[in-house]
C-alpha positions as CSV (number, residue, x, y, z in Angstrom):
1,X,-97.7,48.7,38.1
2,X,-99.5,46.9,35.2
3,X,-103.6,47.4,35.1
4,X,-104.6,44.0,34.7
5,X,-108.1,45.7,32.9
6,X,-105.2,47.3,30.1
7,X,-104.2,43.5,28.9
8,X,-106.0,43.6,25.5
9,X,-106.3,39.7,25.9
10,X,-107.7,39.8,29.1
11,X,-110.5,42.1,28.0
12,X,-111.1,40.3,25.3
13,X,-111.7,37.2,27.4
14,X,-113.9,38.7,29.9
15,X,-116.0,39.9,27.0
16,X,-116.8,36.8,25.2
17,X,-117.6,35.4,29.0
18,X,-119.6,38.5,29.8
19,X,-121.5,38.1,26.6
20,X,-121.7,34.1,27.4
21,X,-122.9,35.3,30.7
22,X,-125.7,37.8,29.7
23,X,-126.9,34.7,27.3
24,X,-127.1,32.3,30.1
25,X,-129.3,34.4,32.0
26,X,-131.6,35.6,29.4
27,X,-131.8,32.0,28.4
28,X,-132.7,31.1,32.2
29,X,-135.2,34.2,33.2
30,X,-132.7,34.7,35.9
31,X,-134.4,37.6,37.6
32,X,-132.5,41.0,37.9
33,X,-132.8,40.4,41.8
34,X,-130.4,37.3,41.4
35,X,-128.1,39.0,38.8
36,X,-128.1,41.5,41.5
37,X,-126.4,39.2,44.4
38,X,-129.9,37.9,46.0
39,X,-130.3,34.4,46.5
40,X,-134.0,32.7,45.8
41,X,-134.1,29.6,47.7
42,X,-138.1,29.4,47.5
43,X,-138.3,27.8,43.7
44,X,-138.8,24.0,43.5
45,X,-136.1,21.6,43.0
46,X,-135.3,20.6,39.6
47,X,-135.0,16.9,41.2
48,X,-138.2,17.4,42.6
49,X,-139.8,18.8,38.9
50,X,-138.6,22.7,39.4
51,X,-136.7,24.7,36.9
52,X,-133.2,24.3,36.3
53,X,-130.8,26.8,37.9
54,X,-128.3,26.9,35.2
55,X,-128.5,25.6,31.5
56,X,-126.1,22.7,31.0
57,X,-125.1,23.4,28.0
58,X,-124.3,27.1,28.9
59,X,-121.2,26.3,30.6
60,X,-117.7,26.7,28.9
61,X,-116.3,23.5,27.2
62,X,-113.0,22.8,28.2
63,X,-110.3,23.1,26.6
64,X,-110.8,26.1,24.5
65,X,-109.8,25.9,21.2
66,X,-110.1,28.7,18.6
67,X,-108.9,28.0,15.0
68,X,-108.4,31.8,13.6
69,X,-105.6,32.0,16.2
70,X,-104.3,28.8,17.6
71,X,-104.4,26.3,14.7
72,X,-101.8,28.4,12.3
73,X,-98.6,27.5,14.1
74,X,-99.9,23.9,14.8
75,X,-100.4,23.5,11.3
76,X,-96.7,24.8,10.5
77,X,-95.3,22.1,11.9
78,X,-97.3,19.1,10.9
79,X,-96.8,20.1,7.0
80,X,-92.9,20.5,8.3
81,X,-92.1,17.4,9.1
82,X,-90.2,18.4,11.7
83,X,-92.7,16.4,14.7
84,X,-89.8,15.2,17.2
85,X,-88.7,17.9,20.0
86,X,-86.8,20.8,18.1
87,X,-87.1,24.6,18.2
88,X,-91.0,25.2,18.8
89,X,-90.1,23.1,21.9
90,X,-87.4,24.9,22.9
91,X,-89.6,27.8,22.6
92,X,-92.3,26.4,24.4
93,X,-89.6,25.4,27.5
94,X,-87.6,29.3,27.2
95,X,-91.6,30.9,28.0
96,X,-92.6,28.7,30.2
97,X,-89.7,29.0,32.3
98,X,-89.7,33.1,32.0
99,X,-93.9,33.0,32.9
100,X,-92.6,31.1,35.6
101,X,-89.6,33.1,36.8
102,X,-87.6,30.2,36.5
103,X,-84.0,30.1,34.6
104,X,-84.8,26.5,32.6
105,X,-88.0,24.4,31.8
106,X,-87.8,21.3,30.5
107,X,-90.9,19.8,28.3
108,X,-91.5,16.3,29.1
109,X,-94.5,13.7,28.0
110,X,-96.8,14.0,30.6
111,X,-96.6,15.5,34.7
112,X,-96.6,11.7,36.2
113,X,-93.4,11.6,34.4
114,X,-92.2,15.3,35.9
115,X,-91.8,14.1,39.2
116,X,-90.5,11.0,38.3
117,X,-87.5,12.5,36.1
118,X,-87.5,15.3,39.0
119,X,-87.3,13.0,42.0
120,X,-84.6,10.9,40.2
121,X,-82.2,12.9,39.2
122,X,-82.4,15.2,42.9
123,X,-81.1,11.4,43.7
124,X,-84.5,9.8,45.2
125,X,-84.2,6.1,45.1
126,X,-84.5,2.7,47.3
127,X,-84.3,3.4,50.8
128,X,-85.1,6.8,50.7
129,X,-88.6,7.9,52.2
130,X,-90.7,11.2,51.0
131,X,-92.9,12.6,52.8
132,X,-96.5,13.3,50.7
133,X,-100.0,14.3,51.2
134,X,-102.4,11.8,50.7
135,X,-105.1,14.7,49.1
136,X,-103.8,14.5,45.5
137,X,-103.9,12.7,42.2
138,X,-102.2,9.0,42.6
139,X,-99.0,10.3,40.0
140,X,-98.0,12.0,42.9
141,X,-97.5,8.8,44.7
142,X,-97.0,7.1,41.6
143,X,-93.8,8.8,41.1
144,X,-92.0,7.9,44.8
145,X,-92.9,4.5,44.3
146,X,-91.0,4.2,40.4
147,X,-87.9,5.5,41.8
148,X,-88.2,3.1,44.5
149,X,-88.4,5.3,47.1
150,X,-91.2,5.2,50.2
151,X,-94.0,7.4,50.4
152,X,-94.7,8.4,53.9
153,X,-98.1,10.4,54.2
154,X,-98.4,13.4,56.3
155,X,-102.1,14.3,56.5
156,X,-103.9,17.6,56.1
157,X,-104.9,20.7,57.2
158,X,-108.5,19.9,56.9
159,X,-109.2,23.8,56.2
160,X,-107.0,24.1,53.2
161,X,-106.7,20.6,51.9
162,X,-103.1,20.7,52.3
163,X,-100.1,18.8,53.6
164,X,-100.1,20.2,57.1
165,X,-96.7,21.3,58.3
166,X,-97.6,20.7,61.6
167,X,-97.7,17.1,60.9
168,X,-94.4,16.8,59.4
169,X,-91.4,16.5,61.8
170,X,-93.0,13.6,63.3
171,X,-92.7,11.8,60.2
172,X,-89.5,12.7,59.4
173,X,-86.9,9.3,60.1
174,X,-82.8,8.9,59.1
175,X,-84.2,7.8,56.1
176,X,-86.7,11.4,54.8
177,X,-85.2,12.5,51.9
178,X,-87.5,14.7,50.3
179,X,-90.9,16.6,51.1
180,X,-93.4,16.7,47.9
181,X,-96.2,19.0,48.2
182,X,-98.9,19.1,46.4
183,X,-100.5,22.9,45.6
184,X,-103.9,20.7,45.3
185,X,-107.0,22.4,43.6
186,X,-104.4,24.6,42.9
187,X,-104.7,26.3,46.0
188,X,-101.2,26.8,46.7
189,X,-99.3,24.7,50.0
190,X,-97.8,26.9,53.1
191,X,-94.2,26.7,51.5
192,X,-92.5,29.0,54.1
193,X,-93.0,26.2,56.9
194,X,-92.4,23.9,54.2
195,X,-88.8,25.5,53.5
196,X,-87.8,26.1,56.7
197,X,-88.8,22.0,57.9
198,X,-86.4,21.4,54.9
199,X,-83.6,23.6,55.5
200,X,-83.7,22.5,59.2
201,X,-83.5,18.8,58.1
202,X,-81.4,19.2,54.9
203,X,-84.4,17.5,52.8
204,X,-84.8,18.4,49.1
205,X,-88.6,20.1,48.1
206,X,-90.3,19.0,45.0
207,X,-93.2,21.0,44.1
208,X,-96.0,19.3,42.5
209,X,-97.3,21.9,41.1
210,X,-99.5,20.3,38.3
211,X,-102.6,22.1,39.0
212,X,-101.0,25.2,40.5
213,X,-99.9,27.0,37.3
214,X,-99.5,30.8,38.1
215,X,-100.5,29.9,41.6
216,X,-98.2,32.8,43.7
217,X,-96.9,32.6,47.7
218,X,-95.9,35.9,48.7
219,X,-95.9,36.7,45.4
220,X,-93.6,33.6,44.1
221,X,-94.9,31.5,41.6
222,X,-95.4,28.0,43.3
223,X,-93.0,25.9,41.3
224,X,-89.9,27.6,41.9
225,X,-89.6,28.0,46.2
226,X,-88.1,24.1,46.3
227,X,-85.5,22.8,44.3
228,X,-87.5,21.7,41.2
229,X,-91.5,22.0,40.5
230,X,-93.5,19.8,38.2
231,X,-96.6,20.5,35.9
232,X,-99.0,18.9,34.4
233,X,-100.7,20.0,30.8
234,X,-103.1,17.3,30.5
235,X,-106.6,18.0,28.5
236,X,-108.0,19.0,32.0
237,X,-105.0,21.1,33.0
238,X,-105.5,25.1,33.4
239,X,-103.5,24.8,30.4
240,X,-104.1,21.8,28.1
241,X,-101.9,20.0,25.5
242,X,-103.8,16.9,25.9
243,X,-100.5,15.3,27.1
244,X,-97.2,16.7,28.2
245,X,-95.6,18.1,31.4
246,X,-92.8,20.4,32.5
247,X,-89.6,21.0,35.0
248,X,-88.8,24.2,36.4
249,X,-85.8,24.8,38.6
250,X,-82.8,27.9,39.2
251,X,-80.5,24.8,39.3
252,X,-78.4,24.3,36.1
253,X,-76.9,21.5,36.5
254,X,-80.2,19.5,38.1
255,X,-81.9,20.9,35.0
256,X,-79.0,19.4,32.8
257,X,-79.3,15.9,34.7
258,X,-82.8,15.9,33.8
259,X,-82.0,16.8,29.9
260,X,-79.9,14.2,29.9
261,X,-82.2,11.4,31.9
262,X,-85.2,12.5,29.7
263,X,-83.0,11.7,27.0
264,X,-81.7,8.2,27.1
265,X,-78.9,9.2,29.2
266,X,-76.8,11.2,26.2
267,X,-74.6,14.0,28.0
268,X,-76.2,17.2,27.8
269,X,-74.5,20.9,29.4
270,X,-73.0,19.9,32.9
271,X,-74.0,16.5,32.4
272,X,-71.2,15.9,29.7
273,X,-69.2,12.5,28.7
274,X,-66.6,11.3,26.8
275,X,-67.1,12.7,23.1
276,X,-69.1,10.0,21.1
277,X,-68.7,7.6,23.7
278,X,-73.0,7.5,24.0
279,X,-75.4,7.4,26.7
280,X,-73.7,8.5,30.2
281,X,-76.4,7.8,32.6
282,X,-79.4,5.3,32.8
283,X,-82.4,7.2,31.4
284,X,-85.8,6.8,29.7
285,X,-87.4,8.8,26.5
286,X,-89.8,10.9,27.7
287,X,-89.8,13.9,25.1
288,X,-92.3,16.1,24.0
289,X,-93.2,16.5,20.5
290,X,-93.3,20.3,18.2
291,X,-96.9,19.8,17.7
292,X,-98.0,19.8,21.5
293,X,-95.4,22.6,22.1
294,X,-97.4,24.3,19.4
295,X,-100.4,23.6,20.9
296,X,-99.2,24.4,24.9
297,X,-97.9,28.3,22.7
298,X,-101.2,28.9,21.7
299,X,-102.8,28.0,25.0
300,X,-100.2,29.8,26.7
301,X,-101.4,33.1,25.8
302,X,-104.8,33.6,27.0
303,X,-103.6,31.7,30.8
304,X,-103.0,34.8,32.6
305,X,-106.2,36.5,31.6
306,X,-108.2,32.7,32.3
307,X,-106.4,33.0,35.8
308,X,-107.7,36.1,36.7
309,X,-111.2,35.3,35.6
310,X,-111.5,32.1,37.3
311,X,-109.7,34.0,40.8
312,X,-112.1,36.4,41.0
313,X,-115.0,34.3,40.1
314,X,-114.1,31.5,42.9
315,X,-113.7,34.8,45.2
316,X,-116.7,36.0,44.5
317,X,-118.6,32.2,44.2
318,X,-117.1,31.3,47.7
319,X,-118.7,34.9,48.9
320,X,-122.1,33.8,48.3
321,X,-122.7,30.0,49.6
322,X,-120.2,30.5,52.6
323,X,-123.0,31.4,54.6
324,X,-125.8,28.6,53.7
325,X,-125.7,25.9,56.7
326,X,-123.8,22.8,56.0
327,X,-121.5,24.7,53.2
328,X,-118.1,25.4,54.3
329,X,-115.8,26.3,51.1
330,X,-111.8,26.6,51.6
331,X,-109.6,28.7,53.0
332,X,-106.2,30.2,52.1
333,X,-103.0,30.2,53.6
334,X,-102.3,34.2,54.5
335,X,-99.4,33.5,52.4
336,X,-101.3,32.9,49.4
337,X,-100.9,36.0,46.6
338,X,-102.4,34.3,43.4
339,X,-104.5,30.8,43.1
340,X,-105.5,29.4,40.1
341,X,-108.5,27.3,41.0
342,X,-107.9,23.6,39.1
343,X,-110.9,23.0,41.3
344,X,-112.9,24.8,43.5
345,X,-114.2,23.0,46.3
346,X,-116.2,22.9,49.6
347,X,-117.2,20.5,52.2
348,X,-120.5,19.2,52.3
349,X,-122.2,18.6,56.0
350,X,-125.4,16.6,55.5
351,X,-126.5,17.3,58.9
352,X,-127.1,20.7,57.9
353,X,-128.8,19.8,55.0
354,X,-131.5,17.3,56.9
355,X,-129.6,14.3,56.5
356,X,-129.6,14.4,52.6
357,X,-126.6,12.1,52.0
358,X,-123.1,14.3,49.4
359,X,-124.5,11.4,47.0
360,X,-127.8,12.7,47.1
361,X,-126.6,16.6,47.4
362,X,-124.0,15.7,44.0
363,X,-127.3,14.4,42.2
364,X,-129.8,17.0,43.1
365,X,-126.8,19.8,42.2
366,X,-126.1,17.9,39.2
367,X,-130.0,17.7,38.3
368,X,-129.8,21.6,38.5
369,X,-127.5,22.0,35.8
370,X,-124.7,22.0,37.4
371,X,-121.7,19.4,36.8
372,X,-119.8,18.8,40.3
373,X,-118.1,15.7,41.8
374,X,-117.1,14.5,45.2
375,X,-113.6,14.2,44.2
376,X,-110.6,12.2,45.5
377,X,-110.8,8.6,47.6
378,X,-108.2,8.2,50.1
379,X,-104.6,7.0,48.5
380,X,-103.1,5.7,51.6
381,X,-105.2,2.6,52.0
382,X,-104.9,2.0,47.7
383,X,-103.7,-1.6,46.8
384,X,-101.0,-0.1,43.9
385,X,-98.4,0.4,47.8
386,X,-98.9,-3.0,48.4
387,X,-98.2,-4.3,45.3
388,X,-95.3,-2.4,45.0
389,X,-94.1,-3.7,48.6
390,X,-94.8,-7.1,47.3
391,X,-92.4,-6.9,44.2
392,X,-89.0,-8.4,44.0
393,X,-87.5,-5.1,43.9
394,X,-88.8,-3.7,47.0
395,X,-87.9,-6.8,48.4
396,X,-84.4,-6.8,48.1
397,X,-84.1,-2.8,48.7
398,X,-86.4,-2.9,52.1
399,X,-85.8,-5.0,55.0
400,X,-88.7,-6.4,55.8
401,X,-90.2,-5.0,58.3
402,X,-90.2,-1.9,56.1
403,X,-92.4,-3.7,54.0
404,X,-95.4,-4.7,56.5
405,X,-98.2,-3.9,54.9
406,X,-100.2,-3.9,57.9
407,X,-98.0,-1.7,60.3
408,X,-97.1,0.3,57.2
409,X,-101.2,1.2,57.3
410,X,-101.0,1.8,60.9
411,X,-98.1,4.3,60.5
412,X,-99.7,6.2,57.6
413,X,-103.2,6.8,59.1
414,X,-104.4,10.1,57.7
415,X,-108.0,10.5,59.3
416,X,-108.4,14.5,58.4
417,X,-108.1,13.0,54.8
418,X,-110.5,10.5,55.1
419,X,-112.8,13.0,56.3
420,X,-112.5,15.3,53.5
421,X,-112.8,12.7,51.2
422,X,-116.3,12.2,52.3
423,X,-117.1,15.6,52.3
424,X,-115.9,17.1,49.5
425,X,-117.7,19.1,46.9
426,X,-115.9,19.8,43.6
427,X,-116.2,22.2,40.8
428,X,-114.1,22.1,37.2
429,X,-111.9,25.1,36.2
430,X,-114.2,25.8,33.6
431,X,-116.9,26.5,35.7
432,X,-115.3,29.4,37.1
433,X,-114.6,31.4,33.8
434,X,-118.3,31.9,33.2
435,X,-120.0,34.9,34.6
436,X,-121.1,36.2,38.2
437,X,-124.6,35.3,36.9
438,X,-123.4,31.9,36.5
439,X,-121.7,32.1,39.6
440,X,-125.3,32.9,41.0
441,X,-126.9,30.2,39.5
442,X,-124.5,27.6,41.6
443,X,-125.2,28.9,44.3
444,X,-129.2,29.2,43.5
445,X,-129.0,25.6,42.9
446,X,-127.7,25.3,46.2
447,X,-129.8,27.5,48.1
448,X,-132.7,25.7,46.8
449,X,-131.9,22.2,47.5
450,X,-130.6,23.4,51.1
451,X,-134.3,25.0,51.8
452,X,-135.9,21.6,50.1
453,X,-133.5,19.2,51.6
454,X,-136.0,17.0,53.5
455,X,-138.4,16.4,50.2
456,X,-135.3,15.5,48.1
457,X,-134.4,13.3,50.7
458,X,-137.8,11.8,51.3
459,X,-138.4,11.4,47.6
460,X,-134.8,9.6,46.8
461,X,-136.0,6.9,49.1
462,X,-139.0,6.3,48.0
């Protein structure tokens, strides 16, 4: 077996965050007690006038850029002129798909239009429903809706923040299709109920899998258990183009449809036509260029070691605020090998914390230095469903009664969702490939405004 410690990129990685690390803490006076695992929870607020925990401008910027080695092949292909989809694609698709374990990839322009191309050509259209979580980025849902297909919202495992299985076969009518799970946070979905709810109903699996790259299930990359997974390299991706997704499947001939659909419908492998007779399908244009390829190569490289960091950072983050009141972080699946930690996240309960509202908690944690978020809104109850209802091509697809908006709501209540979306606490990716000293000083700055909770509170409502 490999020593992850031997990867000459990996070292180098932890060593420009080590030395980031050591910086941050001189910078900060963080005392040797701290560095050491302790927690002080005595120092003031720095909403109330204390100290900051953690210097803002400490924290890795996102995405990562370094022009000695990334901008060389990048600028190869601008002074080409070779800019439309050729061979630095194709490479970029042959390495994703082998990182992956996957037999093809297919580049496309961004990962809302993944699981579109995905879902249409595993043959998801009107009058088809697909059953979705409603924890996830609206592309997800986005994507059922442009094929004209019905989302139907399973809620979640309010431990895990996903889809729960559980939930599932009540959902499923003559009409389920497809199951799309979302590894969300990428924190990776229980896939071997998943599978086994599909194979029992003969529904297809599309993995959204956008911010679940290298995320593993019993040692499986997430991506390729169902029959196609979709990614996302978007600036804030775990690996950023700017713009620009991927397909991943074992299937040839689904991976040739795809081609061929991404393409403007010209015949491509399996997905062959008369010779020179044109398009053979309805399709769209949805092609990456050479110079994001050459940019996703270069990011490509340092992923594995940038996986690693940010598992073992969350791991260790996770181990030291899991015990403050009112702070209950995430939990995994026991099938879960490898996450790679989009987000890390907790939820917030402000009774613990005297009342102090996850407005007032973001503000105070932010006021320490430490960027964080409260994360998604519910989608179910999002006016984009009922517009789409209320078009004419729903209307002549869906009877309807399909298309009460009203009852449609009362079907698709998800109220473990709505809870969570009150609760949540986020944290970037970036944030997790600093150091454990900055992993201490998150969870400083939330030990201190736990043990001041009362005076922030009484001082914000002043």
């Amino acid at each position: 077996m490999k020593n992850k410690n031997s990867d000459p990129s990996r070292r180098k990685f932890l060593k420009q965050t080590s030395v980031a690390g050591i910086g941050t803490a001189l910078t900060l006076g963080i005392s040797p007690s701290l560095i050491a695992g302790g927690l002080d929870n005595s120092a003031t607020p720095a909403i109330l006038g204390g100290p900051l925990a953690s210097n803002p401008a400490k924290w890795i910027k996102w995405p990562i850029w370094i022009p000695e080695t990334d901008e060389k092949r990048v600028l190869e292909v601008l002074r080409s002129g070779i800019w439309s989809r050729a061979s630095v694609v194709n490479e970029f698709e042959a390495l994703w798909a082998k990182t992956n374990g996957a037999k093809r990839c297919l580049t496309v322009s961004n990962g809302t239009n993944a699981l579109i191309v995905a879902l249409n050509q595993l043959d998801i259209k009107g009058g088809d429903e697909v059953l979705v979580p409603p924890y996830t980025f609206i592309s997800t849902v986005q994507a059922i809706l442009m094929n004209g297909a019905m989302p139907v919202f399973v809620d979640i495992d309010p431990d895990t923040y996903q889809i729960d299985p559980a939930k599932m076969e009540a959902k499923i009518t003559p009409r389920t299709k497809a199951i799309l799970p979302v590894h969300i946070l990428g924190m990776p979905a229980d896939m071997p109920r998943i599978m086994a709810i599909a194979k029992k109903h003969n529904l297809v699996v599309i993995e959204d899998a956008c911010q679940a790259p290298l995320t593993e299930v019993n040692n499986q990359k997430v991506g390729t258990i169902g029959n196609a997974g979709c990614f996302s390299f978007q600036n804030s991706k775990n690996i950023p183009i700017g713009e620009g997704g991927a397909i991943i499947s074992n299937d040839i001939a689904f991976m040739d449809r795809c081609v061929s659909f991404q393409n403007l419908g010209l015949p491509f492998g399996t997905a062959v036509g008369t010779f020179n007779a044109g398009s053979v399908r309805i399709g769209t244009k949805v092609r990456l260029t050479e110079y994001q390829a050459a940019i996703g190569l270069a990011q490509i490289q340092r992923l594995d070691a940038q996986t690693t960091v940010r598992e073992e950072n969350a791991k260790y983050l996770k181990s030291k605020i899991e015990n403050i009141p009112g702070i209950v972080p995430y939990k995994l699946y026991d099938c879960a090998t490898r996450v790679s930690f989009h987000l890390f996240s907790f939820r917030y309960k402000q009774d613990a914390f005297k009342g102090l509202t996850r407005a007032a908690f973001l503000q105070a944690l932010r006021a320490e230095g430490v960027p964080c978020s409260g994360g998604y809104n519910p989608l179910n109850t999002q006016e984009f469903i009922k517009e789409a209802f209320e078009s004419k091509n729903y209307r002549r697809m869906y009877h309807k009664d399909m298309l009460d908006y009203k009852k449609y709501m009362e079907n698709n209540q998800c109220p473990e969702n709505d809870k969570l979306c009150t609760e949540a606490v986020w944290f970037t990716q970036n944030l997790l490939l600093g150091s454990k000293e900055d992993m201490d000083s998150i969870a400083s700055a939330i030990s201190k405004i736990y043990a001041s909770a009362d005076a922030i509170k009484k001082s914000l409502e002043k």
